[in-house]
C-alpha positions in Angstrom: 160.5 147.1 112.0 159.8 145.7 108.7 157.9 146.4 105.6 155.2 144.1 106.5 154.9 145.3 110.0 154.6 148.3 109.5 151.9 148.6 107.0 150.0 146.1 109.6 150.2 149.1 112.3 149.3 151.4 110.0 146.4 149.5 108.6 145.3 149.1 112.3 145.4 145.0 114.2 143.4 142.9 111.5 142.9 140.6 114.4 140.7 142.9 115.9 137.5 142.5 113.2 134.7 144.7 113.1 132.8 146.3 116.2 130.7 143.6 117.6 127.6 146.6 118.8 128.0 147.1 115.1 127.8 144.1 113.6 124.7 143.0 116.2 122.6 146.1 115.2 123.5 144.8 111.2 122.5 141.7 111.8 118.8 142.7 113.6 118.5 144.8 110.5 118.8 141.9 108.4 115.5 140.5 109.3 113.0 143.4 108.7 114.8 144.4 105.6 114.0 140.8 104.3 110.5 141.1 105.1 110.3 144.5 103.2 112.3 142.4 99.7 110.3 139.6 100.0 106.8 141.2 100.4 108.0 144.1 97.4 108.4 141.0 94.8 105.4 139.2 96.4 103.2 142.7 95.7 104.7 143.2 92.2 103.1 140.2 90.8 100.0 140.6 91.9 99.1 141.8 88.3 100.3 138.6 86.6 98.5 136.5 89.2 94.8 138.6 88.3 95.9 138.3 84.5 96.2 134.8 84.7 93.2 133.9 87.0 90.6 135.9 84.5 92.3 133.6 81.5 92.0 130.3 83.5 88.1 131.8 84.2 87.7 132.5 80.5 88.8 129.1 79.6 86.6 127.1 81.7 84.3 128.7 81.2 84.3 128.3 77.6 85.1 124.7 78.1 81.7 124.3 80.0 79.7 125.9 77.2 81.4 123.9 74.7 81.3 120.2 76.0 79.3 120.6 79.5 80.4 121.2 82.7 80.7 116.9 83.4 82.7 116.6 80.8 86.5 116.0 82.0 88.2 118.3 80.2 85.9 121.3 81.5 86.2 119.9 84.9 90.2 119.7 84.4 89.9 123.4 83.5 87.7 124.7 86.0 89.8 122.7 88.7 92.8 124.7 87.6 91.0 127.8 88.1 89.9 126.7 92.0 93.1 126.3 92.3 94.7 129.9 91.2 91.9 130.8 93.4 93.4 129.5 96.3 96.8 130.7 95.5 95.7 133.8 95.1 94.1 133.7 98.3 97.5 132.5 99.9 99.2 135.5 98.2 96.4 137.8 100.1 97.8 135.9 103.4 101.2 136.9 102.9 100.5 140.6 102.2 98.4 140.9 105.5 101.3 138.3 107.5 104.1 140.8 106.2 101.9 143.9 108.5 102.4 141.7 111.4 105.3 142.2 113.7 107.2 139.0 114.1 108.3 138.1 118.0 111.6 136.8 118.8 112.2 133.1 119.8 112.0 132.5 123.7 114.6 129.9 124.5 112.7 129.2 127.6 109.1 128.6 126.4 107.2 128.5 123.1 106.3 131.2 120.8 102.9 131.1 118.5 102.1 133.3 116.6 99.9 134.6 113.9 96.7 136.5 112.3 93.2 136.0 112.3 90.3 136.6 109.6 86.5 136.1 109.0 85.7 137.0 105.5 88.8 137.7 104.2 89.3 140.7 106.6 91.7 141.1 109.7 89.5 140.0 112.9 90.8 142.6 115.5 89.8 142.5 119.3 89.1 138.8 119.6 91.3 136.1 122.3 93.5 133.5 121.0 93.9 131.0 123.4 96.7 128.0 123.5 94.7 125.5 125.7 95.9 122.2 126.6 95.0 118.5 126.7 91.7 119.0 129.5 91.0 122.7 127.9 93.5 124.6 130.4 94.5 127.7 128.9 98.7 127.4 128.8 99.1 130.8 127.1 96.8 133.5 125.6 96.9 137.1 123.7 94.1 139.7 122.0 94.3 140.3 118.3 95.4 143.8 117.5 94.4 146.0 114.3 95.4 144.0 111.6 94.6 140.7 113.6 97.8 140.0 114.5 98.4 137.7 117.6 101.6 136.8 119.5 102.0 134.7 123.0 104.5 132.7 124.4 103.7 128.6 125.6 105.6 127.1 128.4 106.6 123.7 129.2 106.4 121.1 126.6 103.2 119.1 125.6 100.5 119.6 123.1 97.9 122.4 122.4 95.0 123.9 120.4 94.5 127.2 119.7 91.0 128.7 120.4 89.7 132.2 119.5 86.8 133.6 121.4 84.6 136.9 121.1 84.7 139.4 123.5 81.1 137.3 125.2 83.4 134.8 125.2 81.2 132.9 122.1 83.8 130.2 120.6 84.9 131.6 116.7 87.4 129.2 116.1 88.1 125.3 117.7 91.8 124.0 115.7 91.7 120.3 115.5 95.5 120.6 114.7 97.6 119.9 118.1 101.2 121.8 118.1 104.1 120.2 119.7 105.6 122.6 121.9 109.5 122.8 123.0 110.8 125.4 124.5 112.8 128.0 121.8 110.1 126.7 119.0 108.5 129.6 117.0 104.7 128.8 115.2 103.4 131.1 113.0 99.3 129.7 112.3 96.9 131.9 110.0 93.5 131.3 111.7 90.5 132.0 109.3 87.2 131.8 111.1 84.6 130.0 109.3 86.3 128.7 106.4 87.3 124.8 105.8 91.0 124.8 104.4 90.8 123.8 101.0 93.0 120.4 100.0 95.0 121.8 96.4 96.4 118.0 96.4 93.1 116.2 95.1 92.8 112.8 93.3 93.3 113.0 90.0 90.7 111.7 87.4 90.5 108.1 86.2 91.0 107.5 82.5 87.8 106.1 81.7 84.8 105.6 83.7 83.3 107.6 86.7 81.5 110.8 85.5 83.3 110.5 81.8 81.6 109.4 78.6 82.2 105.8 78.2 84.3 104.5 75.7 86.2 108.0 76.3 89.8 108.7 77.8 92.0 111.6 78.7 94.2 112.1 76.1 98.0 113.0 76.9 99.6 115.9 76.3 102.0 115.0 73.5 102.8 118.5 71.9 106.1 119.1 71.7 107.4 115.4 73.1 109.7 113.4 71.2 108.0 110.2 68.9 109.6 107.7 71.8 107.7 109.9 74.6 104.7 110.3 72.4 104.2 106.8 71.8 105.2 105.8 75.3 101.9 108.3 76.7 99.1 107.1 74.6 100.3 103.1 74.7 100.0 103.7 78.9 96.6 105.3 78.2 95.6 102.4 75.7 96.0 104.8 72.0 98.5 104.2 69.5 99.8 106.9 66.8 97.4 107.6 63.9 
């Protein structure tokens, strides 16, 4: 036997690899661990998110008392601040989406799955229905504690999802239609009562509309080279003092 051999039987058959039982149960660990990571960096900057939204609500704030609140530089500032609002608000959602357990994929129908609110609070002991094109209800579960909903869709098609109360009172009516496949996973935070809010708005002209006229929006030239400088206030129709 050779040298080579025989450090190969000693070292075991590499061919072998590791023990698949073992290397499933890793691999399901993987998933929940994640969730624990992701939701420990998401908590530890809460405090910077807070810092920074009472600094944008200083500033408009400011910006309102010193130029009125239809001036476009307050309304640029208090825009920013709806929006840090809403961020903040999406953080929240991702706190109270890491307490809900998520279900497995079900290669022979369509999982949908999710949380409702009303108020900012988990809405617990209420129906989420998937219904389809005439209203038929294709799949359907009760929220649990932390308003936390799971149900699986078969076939393919379209649906809504529905909430109802307990008198069977419609909460919640989604306009949105989900294409379902079977093996697809949805994950839809349902907040009863509130419009979703679009953070993608038009931005505001240069001159005209609600500003002063004869005013524009002046660039943002701090810190730009001369070239850039000059090429931002020629598009906005200023030239370099």
């Amino acid at each position: 036997m050779s040298d080579r051999t025989g450090r190969q039987a000693a070292a075991g058959t590499p061919s072998a690899g590791p023990d698949e039982a073992s290397a499933l149960a890793d691999l399901d660990a993987l998933a929940p661990a994640a969730d624990r990571a992701r939701l420990a960096g998401v908590a530890a900057s809460r405090p910077l998110m807070m810092a920074r939204a009472a600094q944008l609500q200083r500033e408009a704030y400011r910006a309102q008392a010193r130029f009125g609140e239809n001036d476009p530089r307050a309304q640029e500032l208090a825009l920013k601040s709806e929006r840090h609002a809403l961020r903040i608000a999406r953080f929240d959602t991702e706190i109270v989406r890491a307490q809900v357990t998520t279900p497995a994929a079900n290669p022979n129908a369509t999982v949908i799955w999710g949380r409702v609110s009303e108020s900012g609070k988990p809405k617990s002991g209420v129906t989420v229905s998937a219904r389809g094109a005439k209203g038929d209800v294709q799949g359907f579960d009760c929220t649990d504690a932390v308003g936390g909903f799971a149900m699986t869709v078969p076939g393919q098609g379209t649906v809504q999802l529905r909430v109802n109360d307990a008198k069977d009172a419609v909460l919640h009516a989604g306009a949105e239609s989900i294409a379902i496949s079977p093996g697809a996973v949805f994950f839809r935070d349902i907040r009863i009562g509130e419009q979703p809010v679009d953070i993608c708005q038009r931005p505001a002209d240069d001159s005209g509309g609600d500003a002063r006229p004869g005013m524009v929006r002046v660039p943002d030239i701090v810190g730009r080279s001369e070239a850039e400088a000059v090429r931002l206030l020629t598009a906005v129709g200023l030239k370099m003092g």
